[in-house]
C-alpha positions as CSV (number, residue, x, y, z in Angstrom):
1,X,-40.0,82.1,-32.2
2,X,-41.6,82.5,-35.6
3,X,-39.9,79.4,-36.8
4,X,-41.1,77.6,-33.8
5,X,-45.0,78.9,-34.2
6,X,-44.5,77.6,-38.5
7,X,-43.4,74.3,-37.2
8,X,-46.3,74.2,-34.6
9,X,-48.7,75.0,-37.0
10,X,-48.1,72.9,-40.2
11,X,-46.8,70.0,-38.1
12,X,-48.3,69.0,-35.2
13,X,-52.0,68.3,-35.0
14,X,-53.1,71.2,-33.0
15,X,-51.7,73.3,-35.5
16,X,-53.2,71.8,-37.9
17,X,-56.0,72.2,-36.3
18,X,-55.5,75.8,-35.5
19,X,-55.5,76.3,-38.8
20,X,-58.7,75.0,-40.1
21,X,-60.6,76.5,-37.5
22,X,-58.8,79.7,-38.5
23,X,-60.2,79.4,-42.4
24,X,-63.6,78.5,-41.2
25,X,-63.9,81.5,-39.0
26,X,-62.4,83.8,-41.8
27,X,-64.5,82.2,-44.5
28,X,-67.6,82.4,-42.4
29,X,-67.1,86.1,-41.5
30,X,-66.4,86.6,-45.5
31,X,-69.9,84.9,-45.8
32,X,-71.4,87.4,-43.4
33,X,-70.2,89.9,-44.9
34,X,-71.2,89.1,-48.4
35,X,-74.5,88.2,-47.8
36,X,-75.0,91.2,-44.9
37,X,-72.8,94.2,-47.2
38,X,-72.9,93.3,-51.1
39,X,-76.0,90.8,-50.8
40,X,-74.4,88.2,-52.8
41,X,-74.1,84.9,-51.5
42,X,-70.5,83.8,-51.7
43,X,-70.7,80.3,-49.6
44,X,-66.6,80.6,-49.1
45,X,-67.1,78.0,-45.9
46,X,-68.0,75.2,-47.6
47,X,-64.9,75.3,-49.7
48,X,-63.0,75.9,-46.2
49,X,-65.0,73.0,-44.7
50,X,-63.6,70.5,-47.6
51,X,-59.8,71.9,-46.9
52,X,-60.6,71.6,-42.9
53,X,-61.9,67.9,-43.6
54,X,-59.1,67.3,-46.1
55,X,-56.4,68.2,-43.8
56,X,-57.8,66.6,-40.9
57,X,-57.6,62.8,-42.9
58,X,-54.0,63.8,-43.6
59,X,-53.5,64.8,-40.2
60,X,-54.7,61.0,-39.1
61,X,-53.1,59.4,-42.0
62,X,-49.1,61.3,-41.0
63,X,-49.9,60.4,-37.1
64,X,-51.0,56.9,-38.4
65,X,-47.9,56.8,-40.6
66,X,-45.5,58.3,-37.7
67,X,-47.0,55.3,-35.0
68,X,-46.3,52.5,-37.7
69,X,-42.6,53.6,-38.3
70,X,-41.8,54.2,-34.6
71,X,-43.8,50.4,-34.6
72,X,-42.0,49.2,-36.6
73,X,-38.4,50.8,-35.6
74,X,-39.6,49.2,-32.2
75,X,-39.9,46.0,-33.5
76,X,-37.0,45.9,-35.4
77,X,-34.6,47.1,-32.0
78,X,-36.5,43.8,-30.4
79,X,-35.4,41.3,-33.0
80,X,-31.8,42.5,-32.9
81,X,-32.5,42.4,-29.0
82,X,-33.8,38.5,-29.2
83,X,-31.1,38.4,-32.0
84,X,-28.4,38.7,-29.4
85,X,-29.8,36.9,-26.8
86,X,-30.2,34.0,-29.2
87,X,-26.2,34.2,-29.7
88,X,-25.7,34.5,-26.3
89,X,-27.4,31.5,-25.7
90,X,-26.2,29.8,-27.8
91,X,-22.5,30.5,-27.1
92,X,-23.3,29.5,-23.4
93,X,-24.7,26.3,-24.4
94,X,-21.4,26.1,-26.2
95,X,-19.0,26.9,-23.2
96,X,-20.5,24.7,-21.3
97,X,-20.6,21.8,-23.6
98,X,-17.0,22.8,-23.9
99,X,-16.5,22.7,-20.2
100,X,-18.7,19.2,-19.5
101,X,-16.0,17.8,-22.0
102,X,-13.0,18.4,-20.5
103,X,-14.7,18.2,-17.0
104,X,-15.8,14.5,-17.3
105,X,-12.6,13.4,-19.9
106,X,-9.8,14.5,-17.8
107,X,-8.4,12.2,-15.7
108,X,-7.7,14.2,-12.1
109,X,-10.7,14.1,-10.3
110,X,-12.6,16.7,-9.6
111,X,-15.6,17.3,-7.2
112,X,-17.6,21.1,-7.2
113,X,-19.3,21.9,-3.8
114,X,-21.3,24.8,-2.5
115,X,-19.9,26.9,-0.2
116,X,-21.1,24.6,2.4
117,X,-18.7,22.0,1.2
118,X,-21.7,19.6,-0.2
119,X,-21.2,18.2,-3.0
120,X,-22.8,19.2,-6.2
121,X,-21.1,17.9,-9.5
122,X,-17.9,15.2,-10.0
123,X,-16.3,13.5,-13.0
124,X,-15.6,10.0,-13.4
125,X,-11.9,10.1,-12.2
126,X,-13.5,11.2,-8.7
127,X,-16.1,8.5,-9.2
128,X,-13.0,6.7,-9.5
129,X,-11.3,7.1,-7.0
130,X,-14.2,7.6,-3.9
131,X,-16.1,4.8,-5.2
132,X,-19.7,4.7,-4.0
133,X,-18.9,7.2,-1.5
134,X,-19.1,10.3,-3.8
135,X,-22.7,10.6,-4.0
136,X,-24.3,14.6,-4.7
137,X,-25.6,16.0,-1.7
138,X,-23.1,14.6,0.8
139,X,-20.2,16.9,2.2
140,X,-17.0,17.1,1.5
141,X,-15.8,16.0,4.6
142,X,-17.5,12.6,4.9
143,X,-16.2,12.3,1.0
144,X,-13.2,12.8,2.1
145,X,-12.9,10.4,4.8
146,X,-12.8,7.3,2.4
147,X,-8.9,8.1,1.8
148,X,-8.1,10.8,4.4
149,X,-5.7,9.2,7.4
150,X,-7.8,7.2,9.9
151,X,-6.0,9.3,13.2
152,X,-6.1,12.3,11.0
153,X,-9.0,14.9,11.8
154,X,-9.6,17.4,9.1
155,X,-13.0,18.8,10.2
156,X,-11.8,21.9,11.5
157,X,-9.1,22.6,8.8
158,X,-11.4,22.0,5.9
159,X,-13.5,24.8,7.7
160,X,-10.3,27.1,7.5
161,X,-9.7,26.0,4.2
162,X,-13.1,27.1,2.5
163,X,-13.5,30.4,4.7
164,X,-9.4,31.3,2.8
165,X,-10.9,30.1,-0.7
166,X,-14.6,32.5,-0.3
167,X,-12.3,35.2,1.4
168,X,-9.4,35.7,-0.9
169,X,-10.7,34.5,-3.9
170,X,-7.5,32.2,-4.1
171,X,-6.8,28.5,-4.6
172,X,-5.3,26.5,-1.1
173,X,-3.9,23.7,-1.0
174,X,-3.8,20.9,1.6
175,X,-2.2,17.3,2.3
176,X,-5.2,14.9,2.8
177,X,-2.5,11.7,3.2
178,X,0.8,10.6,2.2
179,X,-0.3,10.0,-1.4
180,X,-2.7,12.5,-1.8
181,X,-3.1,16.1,-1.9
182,X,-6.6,18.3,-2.3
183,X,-6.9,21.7,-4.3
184,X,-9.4,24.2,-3.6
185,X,-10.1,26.5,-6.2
186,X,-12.9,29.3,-6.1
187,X,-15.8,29.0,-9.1
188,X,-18.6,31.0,-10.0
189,X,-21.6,29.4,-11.0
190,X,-24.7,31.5,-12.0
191,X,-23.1,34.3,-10.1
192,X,-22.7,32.6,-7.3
193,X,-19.7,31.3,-5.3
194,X,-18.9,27.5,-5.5
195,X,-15.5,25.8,-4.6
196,X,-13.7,23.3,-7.0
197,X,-11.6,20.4,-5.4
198,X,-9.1,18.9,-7.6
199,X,-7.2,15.8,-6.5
200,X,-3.6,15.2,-7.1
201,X,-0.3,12.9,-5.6
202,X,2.1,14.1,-3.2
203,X,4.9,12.3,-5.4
204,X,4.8,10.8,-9.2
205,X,3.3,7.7,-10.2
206,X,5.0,4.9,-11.1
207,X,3.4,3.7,-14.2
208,X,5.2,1.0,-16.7
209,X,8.5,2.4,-16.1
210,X,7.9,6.3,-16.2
211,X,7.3,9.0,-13.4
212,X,3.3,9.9,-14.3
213,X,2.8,14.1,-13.8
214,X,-0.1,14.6,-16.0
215,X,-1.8,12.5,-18.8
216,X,-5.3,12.7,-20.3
217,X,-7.4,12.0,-23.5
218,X,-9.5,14.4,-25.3
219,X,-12.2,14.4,-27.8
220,X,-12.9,18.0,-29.3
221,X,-15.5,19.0,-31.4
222,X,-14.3,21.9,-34.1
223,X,-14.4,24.8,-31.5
224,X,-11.4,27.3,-31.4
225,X,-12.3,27.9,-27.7
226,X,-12.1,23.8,-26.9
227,X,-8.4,24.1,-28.4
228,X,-7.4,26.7,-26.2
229,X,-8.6,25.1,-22.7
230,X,-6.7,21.8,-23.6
231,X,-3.9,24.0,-24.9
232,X,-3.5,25.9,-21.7
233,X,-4.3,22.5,-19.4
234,X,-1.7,20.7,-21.4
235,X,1.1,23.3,-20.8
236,X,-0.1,23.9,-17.1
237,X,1.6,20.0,-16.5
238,X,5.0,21.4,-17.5
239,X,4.6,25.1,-15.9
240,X,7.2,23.8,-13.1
241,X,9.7,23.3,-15.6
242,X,9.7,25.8,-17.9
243,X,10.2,29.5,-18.2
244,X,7.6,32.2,-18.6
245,X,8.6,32.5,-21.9
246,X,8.7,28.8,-22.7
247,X,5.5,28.5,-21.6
248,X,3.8,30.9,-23.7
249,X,5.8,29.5,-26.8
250,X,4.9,25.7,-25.9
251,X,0.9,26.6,-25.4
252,X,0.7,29.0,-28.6
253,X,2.8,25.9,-30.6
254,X,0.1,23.8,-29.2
255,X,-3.1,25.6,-29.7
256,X,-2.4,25.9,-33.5
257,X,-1.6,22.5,-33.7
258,X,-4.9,21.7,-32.7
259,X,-6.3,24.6,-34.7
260,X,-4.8,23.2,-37.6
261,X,-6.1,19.5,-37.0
262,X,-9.6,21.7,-36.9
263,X,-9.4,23.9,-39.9
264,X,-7.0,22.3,-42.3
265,X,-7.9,18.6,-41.1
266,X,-11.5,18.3,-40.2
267,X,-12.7,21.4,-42.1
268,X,-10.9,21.2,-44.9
269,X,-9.7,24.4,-45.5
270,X,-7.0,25.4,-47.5
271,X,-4.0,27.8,-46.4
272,X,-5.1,29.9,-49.6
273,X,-8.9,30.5,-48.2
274,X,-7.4,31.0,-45.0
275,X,-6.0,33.8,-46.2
276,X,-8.3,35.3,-48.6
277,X,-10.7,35.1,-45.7
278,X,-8.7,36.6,-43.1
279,X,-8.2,39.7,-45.4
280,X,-11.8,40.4,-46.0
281,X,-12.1,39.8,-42.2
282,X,-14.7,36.9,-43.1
283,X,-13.0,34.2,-41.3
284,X,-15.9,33.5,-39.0
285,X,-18.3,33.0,-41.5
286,X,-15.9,30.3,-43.2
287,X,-15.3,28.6,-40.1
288,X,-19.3,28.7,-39.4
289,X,-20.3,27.4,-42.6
290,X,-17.6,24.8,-42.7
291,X,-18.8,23.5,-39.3
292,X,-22.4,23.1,-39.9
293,X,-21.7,21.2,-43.4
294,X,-22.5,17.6,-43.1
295,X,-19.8,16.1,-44.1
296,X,-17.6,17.6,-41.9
297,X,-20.3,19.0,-38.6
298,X,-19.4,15.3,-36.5
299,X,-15.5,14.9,-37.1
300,X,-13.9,15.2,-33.8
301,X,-10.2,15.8,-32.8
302,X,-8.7,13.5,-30.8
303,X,-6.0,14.7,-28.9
304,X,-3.7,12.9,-26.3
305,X,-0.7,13.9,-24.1
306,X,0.9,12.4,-20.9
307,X,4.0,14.4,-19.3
308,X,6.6,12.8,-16.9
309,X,9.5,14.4,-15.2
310,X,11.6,13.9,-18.0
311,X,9.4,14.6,-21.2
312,X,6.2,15.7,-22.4
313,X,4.6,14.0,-25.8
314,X,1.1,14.9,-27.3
315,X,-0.3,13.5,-30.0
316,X,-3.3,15.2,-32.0
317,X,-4.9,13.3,-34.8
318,X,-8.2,14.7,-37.0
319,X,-10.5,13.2,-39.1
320,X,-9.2,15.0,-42.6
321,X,-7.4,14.0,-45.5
322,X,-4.1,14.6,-44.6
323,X,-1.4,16.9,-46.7
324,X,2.0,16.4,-48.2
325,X,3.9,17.1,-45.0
326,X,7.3,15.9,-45.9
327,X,7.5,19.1,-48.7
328,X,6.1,21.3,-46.1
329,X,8.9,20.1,-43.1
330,X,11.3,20.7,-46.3
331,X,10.3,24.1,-46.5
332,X,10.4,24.9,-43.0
333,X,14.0,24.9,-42.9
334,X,14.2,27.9,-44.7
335,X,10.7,29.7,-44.4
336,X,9.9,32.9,-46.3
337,X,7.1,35.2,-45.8
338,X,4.4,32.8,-47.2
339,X,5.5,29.8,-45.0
340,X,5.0,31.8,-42.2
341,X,2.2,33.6,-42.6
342,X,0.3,30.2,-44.3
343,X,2.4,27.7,-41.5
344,X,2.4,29.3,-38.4
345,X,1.3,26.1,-36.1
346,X,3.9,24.2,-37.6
347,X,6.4,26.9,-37.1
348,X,6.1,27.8,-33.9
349,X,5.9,23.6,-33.3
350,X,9.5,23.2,-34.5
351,X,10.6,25.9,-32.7
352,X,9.0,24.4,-29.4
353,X,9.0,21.4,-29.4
354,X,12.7,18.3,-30.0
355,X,10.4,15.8,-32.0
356,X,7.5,16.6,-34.6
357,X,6.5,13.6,-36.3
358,X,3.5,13.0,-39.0
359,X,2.2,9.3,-39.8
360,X,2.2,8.4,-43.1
361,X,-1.3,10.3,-44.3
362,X,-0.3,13.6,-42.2
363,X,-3.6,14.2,-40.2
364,X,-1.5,12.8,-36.9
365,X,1.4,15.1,-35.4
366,X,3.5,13.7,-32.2
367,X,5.3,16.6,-30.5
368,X,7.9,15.6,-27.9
369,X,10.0,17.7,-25.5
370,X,12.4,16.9,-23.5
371,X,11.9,18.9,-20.1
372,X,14.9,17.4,-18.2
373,X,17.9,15.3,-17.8
């Protein structure tokens, strides 16, 4: 309690306070007293006065202090606040630039709807394909009717179909005609619930002499995350005829392929600094820096793949320099510790993948695989 009553008094400003009052009083009954009992005049409260005036400026100037640090402490947790919502921002813009790209450069069509069924967004493969008839605001259904069967009714199924989508949270699937078969995936946009409708063939294309299951061209700006969507879509076209396992191995070989094409190729940065930076956990930065350098802030990646029943072949090509790849391949055939650690896309490529070929400068890779026959 006594501790308490010492803090009161010295440090808050009613204790304070307390305490001036207190010497004024004391020193004004001392001044009584001495003018009253000894007759001498001993004008002790002035000098109380001074030290009740005194402390009451220090009193403001430690409040004034106190408001401009919790001000200032304040201002700083708002700027860290903005800070993050800056980054946020600007990774969103990001995704979704990501997302637009692979949206409108893929070639299966793709129309998003409200849970209505109107439509709200397509790519230029649906544009494609519907013609004039895809415009945004109309359903789905009178979309639909430019290639459903003419005796074919599909009001009430389509109706079916959403409800499963919104109610399971699960993709259906559905046979518009003999050469055509709808998808319909659930989407969030903005927190709410929107339906993607991808459009594929009942049976493979015949296209100059090959069975068609997936093909597409891609133009990637130097983003990790763009690598790993085209990566996983890429992989998706074989998921029927690999193995859990295979699959994982062919979209990892894949993804650092690309990764490489972006930080050895476009970015220019060496295995060695790769290294160095991953130790000091610093790798971010490099990449950051790297990326908003002129010379290298517009080179894209170009990356193309096309999959038939028999085999799948992608081709990634960068902007870069290029590298000795013939000594590297040479290496790979018995790898130590450095290879691997430095090499890992080109690993993991080799073991993935039948063919891995470089063009003569070595900033374009074609990876084959057979998938069967």
């Amino acid at each position: 309690m006594l501790k308490e009553i010492k803090e009161t008094l010295l440090y808050t400003p009613i204790g304070n306070i307390l305490i001036g009052i207190t010497l004024l009083v004391i020193t004004s009954v001392i001044d009584t007293y001495g003018s009253i009992v000894l007759k001498r005049n001993l004008v002790t409260s002035r000098y109380s006065l001074i030290i009740f005036l005194v402390g009451g400026f220090l009193v403001i100037a430690r409040n004034f202090l106190n408001l401009f640090n919790q001000l200032n402490t304040a201002n700083n947790a708002l700027e860290s606040k903005l800070s993050m919502l800056r980054n946020f921002t600007k990774q969103a813009d990001h995704s979704q630039k990501i997302y637009l790209g692979i949206f409108n450069n893929t070639e299966e069509p793709i129309i998003i709807t409200d849970t209505q069924l109107v439509v709200q967004e397509y790519n230029r493969a649906a544009e494609n394909l519907f013609g004039q008839g895809i415009d945004e605001g109309k359903s789905l259904l009178k979309v639909l009717q430019y290639i459903s069967e003419s005796n074919k009714s599909i009001a009430d199924e389509l109706s079916d179909l959403k409800n499963k989508v919104l109610l399971t949270g699960k993709s259906v699937q559905y046979t518009i005609n003999k050469t055509n078969i709808m998808l319909l995936e659930p989407l969030t946009n903005n927190n709410l619930p929107w339906i993607q409708v991808r459009f594929t063939k009942t049976d493979p294309v015949y296209h100059n002499g090959s069975f068609v299951w997936g093909k597409g061209t891609y133009s990637l700006d130097n983003s990790m995350a763009a690598a790993d969507a085209i990566s996983l879509r890429i992989t998706s076209c074989m998921g029927h005829a690999l193995g859990n396992e295979t699959s994982q191995l062919v979209h990892a070989a894949i993804r650092e392929m690309i990764c490489n094409a972006i930080e050895y190729g476009n970015l220019e940065i060496s295995p060695q600094e790769k290294t160095e930076a991953l130790q000091l956990h610093k790798y971010d930065e490099l990449l950051n820096k790297r990326k908003e350098l002129s010379i290298f802030k517009d080179r894209r990646v170009i990356v193309k793949y096309i999959v038939t029943p028999r085999k799948a072949l992608i081709k990634i090509t960068d902007e870069g320099k290029g590298f000795d790849y013939k000594t590297i391949l040479t290496k790979a055939k018995n790898p130590d510790h450095d290879f691997l650690t430095q090499h890992q896309g080109l690993f993991l490529a080799l073991a993935a993948f039948d063919l891995v070929v470089y063009n003569d400068n070595g900033n374009q890779v074609l990876l084959g695989k057979t998938i069967s026959g």
